[in-house]
C-alpha positions in Angstrom: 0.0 0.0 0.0 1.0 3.4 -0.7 0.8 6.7 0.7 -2.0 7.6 -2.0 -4.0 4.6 -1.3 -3.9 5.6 2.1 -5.5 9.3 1.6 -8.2 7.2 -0.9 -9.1 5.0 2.0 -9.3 8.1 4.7 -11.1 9.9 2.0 -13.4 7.6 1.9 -13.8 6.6 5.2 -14.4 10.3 6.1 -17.1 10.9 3.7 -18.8 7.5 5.5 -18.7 9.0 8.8 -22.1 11.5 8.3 -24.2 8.5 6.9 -22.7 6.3 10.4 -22.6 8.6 13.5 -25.7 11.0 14.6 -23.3 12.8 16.5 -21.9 16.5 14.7 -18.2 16.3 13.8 -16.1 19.5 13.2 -13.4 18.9 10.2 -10.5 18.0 12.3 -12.1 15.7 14.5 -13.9 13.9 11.1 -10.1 13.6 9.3 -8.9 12.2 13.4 -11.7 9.2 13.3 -11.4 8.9 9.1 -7.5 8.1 9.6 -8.2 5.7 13.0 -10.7 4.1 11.1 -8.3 3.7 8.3 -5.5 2.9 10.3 -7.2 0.0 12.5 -9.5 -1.1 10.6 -12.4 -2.1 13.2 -15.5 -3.8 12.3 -17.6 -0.8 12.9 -16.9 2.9 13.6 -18.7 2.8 16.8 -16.2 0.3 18.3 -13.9 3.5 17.6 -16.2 5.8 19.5 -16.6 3.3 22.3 -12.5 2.8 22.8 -12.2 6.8 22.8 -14.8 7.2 25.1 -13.2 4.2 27.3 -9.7 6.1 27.0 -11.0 9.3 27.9 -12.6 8.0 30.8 -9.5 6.3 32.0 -7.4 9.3 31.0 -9.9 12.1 33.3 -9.1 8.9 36.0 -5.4 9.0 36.0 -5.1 12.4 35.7 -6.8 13.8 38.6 -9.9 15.2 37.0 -12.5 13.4 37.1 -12.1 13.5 41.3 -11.7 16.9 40.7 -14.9 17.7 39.2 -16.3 15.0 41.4 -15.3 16.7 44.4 -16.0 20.3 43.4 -19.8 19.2 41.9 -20.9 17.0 44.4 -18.1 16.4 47.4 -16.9 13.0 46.6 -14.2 11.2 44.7 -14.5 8.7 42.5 -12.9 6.0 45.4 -16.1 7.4 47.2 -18.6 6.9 44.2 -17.7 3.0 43.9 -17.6 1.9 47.3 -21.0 3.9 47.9 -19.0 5.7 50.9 -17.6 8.8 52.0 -14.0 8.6 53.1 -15.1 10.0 56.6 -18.1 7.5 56.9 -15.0 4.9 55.7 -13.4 5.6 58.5 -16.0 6.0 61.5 -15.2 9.8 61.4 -18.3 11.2 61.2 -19.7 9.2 64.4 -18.0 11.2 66.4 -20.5 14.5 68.1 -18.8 17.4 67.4 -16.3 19.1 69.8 -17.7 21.9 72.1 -14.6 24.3 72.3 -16.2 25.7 75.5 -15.9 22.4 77.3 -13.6 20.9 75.7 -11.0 20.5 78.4 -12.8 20.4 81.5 -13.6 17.0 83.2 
């Protein structure tokens, strides 16, 4: 195979993608799948959207962000989300009352 018959196939494969996805592609990201497609050659083009969708996922895990929004949104981390826990019900400290200043050091 040659470099044309390369830029035939992603040619082609991009000009597929409207009658395949329902989703709205901008140019660059139409070429990106075209030349994946092309490239790896998977039985459908939704197996393509499913592995970016996995990587992304894994990739917002690893780097921090997903706990980030997580924890800024709603207070938890993603830890928390799949244990069904909060770190401080995790670890018994909420069943504590809370400490009276006032009274704190008298007997």
């Amino acid at each position: 195979m040659s470099l044309d018959d390369l830029n035939d196939d992603v040619t082609d494969a991009y000009g597929a993608l409207d009658e395949e996805l329902t989703v709205s592609l901008d140019r660059e990201t139409r070429n990106e799948l075209a030349l994946l497609e092309t490239a790896l050659e998977p039985e459908e083009t939704d197996e393509l959207v499913r592995r970016a969708i996995h990587m992304l996922f894994q990739s917002t895990i690893d780097t921090g962000k997903l706990d980030f929004q997580l924890r800024t949104a709603y207070d938890v981390t993603y830890d928390e989300y799949l244990s069904g826990m909060t770190f401080e019900e995790m670890t018994g400290a909420d069943q504590y009352p809370a400490m009276d200043d006032e009274r704190r050091y008298q007997f």
